[in-house]
TORLUM-481401 format. One line per field, with one value per atom (N, C-alpha, C, CB): x, y, z; residue in one letter; residue number from 0; chain. Coordinates in steps of 0.001 Angstrom, whole numbers, plus 524288, in hexadecimal, padded with zeros to 5 digits. Glycine has a CB too. Example, Ala and Ser with C-alpha at 12.3 -4.5 7.8 and 13.67 -1.06 7.14 Angstrom:
px 83386	8300C	83390	82C2C	83232	83566	83264	83704 .
py 7E9C6	7EE6C	7F31C	7EE87	7F736	7FBDC	8001E	7FDAA .
pz 81E78	81E78	81E78	82356	81BA8	81BE4	81EBE	8165D .
residuo A	A	A	A	S	S	S	S .
num 0	0	0	0	1	1	1	1 .
cadena A	A	A	A	A	A	A	A .
END
This chain:
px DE666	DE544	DE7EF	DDF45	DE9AC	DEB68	DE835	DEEEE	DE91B	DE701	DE76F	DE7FF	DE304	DE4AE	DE8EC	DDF2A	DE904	DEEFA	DF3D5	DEF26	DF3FF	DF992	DF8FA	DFB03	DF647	DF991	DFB39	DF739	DFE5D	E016B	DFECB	E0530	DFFCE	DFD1A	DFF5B	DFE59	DFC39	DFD8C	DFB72	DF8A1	DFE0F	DFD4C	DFE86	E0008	DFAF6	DFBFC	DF942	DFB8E	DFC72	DFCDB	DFABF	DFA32	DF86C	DF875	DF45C	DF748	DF343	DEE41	DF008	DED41	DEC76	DE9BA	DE90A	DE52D	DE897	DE64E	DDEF1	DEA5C	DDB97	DD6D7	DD307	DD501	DD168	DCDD4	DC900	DD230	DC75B	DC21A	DC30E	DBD14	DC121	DC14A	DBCC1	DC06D	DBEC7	DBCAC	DB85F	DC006	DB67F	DB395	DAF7B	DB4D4	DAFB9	DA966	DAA81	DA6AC	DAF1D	DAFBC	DB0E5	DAAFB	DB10A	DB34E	DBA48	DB393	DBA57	DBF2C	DC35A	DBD7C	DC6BB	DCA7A	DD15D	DC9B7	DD5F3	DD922	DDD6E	DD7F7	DE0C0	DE55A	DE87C	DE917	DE9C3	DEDD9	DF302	DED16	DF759	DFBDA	DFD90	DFDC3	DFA64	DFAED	DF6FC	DFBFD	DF636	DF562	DEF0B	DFB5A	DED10	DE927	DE373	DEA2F	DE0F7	DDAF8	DD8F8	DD3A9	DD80C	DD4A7	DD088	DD731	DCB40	DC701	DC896	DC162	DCCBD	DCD5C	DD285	DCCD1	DD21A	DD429	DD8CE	DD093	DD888	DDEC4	DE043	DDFB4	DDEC6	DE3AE	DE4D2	DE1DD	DE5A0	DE56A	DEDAF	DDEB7	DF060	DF5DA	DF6B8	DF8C4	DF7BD	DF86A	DFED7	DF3DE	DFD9A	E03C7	E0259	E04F1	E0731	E0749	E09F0	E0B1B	E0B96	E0E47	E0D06	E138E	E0B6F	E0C57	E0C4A	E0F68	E12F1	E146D	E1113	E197B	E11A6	E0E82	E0920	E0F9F	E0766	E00E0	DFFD8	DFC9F	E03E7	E0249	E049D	E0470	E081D	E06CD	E04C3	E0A17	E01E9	DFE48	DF8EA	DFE04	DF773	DF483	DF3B9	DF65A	DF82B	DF9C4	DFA51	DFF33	DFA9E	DFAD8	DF62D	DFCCA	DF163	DED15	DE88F	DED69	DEC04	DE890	DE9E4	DEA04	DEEA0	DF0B3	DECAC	DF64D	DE7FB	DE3F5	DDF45	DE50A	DDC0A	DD586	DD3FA	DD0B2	DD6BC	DD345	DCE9D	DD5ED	DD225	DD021	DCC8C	DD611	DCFDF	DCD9A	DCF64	DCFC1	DCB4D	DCC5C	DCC69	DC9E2	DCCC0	DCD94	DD180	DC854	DD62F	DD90C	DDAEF	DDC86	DDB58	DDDFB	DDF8D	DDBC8	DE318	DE69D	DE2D6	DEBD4	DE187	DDDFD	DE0F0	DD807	DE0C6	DE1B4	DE048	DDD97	DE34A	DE191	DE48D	DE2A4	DE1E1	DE611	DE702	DE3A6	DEB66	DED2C	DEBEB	DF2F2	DE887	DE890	DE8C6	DE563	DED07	DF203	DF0B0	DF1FB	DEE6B	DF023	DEAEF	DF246	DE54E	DE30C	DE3C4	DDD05	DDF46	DE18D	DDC1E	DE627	DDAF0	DD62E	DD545	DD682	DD10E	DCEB1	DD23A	DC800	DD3C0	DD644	DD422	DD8B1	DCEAF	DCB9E	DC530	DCE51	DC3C4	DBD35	DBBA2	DB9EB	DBEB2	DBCB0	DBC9B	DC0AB	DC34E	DC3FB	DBF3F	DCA12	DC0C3	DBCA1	DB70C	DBB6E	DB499	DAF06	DAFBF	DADCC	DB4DC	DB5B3	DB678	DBAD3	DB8DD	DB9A8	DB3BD	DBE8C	DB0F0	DAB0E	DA66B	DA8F2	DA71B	DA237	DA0EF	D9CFE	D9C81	D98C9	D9753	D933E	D968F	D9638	D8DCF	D9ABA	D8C65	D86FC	D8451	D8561	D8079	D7EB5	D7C50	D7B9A	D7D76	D7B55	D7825	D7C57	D72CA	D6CA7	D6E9E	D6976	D6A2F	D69A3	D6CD3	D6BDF	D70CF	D741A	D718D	D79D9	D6E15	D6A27	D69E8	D653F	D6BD4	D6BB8	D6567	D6C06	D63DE	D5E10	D5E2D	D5DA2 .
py 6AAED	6AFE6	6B43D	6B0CD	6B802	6BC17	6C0A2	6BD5E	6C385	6C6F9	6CACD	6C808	6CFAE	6D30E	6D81D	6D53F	6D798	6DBB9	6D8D5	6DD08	6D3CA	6D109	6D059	6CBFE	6D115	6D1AF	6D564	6D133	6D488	6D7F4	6DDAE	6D4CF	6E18D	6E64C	6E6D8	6EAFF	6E76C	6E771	6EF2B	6E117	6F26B	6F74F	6F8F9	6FA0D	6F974	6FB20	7014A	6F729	7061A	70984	70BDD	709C3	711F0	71433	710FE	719CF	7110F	70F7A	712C3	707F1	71113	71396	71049	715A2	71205	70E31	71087	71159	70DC7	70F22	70A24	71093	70E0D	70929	70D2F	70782	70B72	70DAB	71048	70877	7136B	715C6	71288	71D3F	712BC	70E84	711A4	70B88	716B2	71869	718DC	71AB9	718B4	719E5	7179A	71F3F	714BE	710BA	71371	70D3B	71A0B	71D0E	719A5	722DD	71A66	7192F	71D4E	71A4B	71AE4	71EE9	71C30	71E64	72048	71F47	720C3	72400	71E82	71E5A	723A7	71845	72720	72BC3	72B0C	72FFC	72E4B	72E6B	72F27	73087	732BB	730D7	72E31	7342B	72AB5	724F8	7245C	722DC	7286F	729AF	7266B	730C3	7296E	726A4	72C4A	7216B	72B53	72F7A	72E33	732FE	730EC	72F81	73246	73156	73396	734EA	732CA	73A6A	732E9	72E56	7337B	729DB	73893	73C56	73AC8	742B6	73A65	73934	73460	73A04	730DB	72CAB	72AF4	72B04	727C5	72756	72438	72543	7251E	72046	7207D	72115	719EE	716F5	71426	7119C	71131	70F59	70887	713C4	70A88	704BD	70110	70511	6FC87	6F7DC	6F7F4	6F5AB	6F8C3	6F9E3	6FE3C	6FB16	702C7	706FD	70618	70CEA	702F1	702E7	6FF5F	701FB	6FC8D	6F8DC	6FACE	6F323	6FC9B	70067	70572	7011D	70650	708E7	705A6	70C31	702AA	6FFA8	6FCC7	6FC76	6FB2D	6F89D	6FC85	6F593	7020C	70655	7058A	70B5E	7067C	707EF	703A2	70705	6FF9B	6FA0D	6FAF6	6F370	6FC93	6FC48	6FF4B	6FE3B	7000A	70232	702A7	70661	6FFD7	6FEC1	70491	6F647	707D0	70BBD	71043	70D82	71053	71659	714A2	71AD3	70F2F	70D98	70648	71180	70431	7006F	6FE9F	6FE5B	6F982	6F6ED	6F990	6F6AE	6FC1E	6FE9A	6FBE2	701A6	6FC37	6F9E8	6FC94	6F59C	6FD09	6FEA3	6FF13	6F97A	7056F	70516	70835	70670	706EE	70A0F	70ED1	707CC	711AB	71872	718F1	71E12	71CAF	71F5F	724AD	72015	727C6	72BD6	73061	72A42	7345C	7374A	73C34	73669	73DFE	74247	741DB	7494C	7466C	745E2	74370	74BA6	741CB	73F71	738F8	74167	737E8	73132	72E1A	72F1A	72C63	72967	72373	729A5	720BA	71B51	7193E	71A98	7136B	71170	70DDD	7100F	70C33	706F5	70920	6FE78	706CB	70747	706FD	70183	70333	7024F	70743	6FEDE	70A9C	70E0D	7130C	70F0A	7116B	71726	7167D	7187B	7134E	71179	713C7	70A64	711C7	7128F	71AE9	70E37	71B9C	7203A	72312	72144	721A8	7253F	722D6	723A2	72032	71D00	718F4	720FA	71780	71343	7152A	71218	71106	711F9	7126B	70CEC	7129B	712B0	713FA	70EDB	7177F	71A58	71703	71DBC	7164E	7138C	71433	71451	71051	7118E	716FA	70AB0	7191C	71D22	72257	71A87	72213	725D0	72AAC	72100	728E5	72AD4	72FE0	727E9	733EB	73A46	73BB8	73D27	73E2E	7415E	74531	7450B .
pz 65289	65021	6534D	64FC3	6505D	652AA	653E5	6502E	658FA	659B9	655D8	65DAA	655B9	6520B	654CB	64F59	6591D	65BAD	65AD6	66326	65893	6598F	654D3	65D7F	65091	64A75	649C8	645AE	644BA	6437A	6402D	6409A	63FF3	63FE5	63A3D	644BE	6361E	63036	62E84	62C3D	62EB4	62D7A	627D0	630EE	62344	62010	61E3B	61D9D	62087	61DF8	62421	617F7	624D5	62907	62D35	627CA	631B6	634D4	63A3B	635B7	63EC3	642B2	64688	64141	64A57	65003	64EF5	658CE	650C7	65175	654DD	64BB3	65645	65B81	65C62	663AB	65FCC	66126	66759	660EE	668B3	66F28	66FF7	670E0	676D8	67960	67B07	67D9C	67DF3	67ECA	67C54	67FBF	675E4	67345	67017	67188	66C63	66864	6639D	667C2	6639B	66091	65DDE	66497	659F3	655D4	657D9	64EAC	657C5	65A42	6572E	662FB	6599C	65389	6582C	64C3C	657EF	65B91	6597B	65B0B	65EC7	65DAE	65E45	660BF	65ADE	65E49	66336	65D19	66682	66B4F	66D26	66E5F	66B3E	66C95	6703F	670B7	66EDE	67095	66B33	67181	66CAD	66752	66630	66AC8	66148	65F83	65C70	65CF9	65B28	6583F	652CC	65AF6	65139	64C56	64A96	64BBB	6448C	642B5	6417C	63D93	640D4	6401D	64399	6401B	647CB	64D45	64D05	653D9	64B56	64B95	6484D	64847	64BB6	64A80	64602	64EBA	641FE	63DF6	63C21	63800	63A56	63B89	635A5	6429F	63424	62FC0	63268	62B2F	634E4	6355F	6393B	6361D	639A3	63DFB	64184	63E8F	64357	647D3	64ADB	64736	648F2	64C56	64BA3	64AD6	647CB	649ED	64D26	645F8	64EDE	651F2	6582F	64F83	65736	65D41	6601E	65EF8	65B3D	65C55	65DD6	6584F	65BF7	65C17	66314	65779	66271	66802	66C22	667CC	66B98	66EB0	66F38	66D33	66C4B	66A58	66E9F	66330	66E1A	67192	675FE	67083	678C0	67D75	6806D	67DC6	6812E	6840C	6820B	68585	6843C	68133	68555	68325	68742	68889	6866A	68A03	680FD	67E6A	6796C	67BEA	67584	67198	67225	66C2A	66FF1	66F16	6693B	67208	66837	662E0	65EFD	6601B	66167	65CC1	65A15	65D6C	65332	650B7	64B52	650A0	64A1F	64586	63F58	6451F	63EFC	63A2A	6380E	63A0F	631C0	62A7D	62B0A	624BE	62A7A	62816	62449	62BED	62090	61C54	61EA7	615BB	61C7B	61D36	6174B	61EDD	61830	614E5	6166E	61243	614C7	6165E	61BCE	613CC	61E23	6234F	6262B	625BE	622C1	62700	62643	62762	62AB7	62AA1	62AF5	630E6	62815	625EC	62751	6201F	6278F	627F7	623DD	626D5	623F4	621F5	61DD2	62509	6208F	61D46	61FDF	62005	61EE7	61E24	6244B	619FD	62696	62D3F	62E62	631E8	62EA0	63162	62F41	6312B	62B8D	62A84	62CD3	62381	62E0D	6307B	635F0	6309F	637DD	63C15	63DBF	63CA0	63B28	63B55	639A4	637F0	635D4	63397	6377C	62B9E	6397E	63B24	636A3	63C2A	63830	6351C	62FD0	63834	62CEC	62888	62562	62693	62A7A	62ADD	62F00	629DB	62F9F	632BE	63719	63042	63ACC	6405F	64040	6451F	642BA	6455F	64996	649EB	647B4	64C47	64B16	651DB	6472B	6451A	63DEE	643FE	63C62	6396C	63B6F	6398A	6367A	63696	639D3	62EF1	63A86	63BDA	63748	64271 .
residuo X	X	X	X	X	X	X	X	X	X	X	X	X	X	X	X	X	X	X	X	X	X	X	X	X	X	X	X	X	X	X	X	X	X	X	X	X	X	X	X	X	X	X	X	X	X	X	X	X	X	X	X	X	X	X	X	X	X	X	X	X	X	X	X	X	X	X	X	X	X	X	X	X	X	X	X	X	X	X	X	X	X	X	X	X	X	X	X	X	X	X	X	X	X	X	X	X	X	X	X	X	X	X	X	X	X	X	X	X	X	X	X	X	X	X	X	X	X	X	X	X	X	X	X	X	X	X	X	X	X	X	X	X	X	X	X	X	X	X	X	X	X	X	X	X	X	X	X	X	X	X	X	X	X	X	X	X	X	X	X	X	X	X	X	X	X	X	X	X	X	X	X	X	X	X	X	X	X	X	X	X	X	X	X	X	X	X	X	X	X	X	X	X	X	X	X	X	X	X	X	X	X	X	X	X	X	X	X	X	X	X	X	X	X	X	X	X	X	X	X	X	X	X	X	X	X	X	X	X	X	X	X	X	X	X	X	X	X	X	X	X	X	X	X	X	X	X	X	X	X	X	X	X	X	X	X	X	X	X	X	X	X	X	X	X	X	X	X	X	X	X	X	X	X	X	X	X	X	X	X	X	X	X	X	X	X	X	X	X	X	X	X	X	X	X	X	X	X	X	X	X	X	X	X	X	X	X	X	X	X	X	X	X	X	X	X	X	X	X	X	X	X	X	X	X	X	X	X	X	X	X	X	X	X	X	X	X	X	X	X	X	X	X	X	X	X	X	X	X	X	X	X	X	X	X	X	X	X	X	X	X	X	X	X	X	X	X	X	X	X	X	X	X	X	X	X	X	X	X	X	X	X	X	X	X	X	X	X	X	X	X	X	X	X	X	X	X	X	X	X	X	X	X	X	X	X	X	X	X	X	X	X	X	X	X	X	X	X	X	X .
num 0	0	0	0	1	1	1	1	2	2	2	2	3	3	3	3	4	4	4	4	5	5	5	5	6	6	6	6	7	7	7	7	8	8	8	8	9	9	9	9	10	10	10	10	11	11	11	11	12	12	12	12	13	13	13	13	14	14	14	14	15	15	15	15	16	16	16	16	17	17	17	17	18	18	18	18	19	19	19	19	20	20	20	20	21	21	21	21	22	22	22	22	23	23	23	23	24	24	24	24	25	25	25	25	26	26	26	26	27	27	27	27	28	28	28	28	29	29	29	29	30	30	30	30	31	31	31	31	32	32	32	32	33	33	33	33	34	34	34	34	35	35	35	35	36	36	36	36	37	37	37	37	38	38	38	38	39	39	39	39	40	40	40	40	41	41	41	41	42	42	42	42	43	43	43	43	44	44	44	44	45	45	45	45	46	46	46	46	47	47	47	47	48	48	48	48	49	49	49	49	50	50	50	50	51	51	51	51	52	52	52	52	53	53	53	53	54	54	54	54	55	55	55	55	56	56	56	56	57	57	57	57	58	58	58	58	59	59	59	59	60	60	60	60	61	61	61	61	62	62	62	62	63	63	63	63	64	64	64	64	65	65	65	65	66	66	66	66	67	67	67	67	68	68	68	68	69	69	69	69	70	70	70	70	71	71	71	71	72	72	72	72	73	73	73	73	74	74	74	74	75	75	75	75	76	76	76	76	77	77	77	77	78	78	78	78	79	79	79	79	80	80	80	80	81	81	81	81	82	82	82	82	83	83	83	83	84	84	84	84	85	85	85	85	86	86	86	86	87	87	87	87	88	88	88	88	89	89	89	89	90	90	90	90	91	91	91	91	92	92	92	92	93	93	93	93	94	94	94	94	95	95	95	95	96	96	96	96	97	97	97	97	98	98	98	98	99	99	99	99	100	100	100	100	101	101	101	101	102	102	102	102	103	103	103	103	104	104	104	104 .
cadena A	A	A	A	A	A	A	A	A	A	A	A	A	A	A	A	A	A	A	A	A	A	A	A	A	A	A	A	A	A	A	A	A	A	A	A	A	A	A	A	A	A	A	A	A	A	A	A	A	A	A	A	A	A	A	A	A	A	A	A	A	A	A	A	A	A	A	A	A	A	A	A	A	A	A	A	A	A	A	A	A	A	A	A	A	A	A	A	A	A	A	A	A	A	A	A	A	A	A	A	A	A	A	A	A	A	A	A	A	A	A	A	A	A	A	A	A	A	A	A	A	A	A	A	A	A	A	A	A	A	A	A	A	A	A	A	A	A	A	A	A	A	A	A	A	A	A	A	A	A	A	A	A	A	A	A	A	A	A	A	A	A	A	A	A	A	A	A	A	A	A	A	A	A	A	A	A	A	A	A	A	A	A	A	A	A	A	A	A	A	A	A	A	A	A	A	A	A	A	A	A	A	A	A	A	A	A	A	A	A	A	A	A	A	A	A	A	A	A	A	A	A	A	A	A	A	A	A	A	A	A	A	A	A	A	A	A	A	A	A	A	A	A	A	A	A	A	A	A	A	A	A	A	A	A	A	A	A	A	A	A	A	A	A	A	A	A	A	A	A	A	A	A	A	A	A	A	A	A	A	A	A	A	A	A	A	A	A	A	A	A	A	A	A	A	A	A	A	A	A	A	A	A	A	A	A	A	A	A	A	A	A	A	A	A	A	A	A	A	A	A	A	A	A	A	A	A	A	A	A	A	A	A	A	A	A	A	A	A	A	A	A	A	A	A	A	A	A	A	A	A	A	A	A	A	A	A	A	A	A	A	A	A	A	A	A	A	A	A	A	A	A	A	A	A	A	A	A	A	A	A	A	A	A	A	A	A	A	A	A	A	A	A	A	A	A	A	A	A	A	A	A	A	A	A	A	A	A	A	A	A	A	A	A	A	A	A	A	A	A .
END
């Protein structure tokens, strides 16, 4: 079986680096300068393969800031940049149901 960093990276249409920061587990979205951000406008999107995969591999080259990055779907509408599939968007809104202990007063 192959690892999932040594297959081949199948990109159809725009995506993103995104991982989690290591400090509090916050979602975070790879910048052009190559930095992380908790918002998904800053966030570099690529269309093709090649560059998502070295971004990607930029992205791994240090479990310092975020870990688990991996290559997620966004659409582009005009100039903002949106969840791609249902994960991301969970990921980006929170949960899809109110936590124990999270109940308005």
């Amino acid at each position: 079986m192959t690892a999932p960093q040594q297959q081949k990276l199948k990109v159809k249409g725009p995506v993103v680096i995104t991982g989690n920061r290591l400090t509090d587990g916050a979602v975070v979205y790879r910048t052009a300068q190559r930095g992380w951000s908790t918002a998904l406008r800053d966030a570099v999107v690529t269309t093709t393969a090649d560059e998502a995969a070295r971004l990607l591999k930029d992205a791994n080259a240090s479990d310092i800031e975020a870990v688990g990055a991996y290559v997620a779907p966004v659409l582009l509408d005009g100039g903002d940049i949106r969840p791609g599939n249902l994960r991301e968007r969970i990921r980006v809104a929170g949960p899809t149901f109110a936590l124990p202990g999270s109940e308005a007063a």
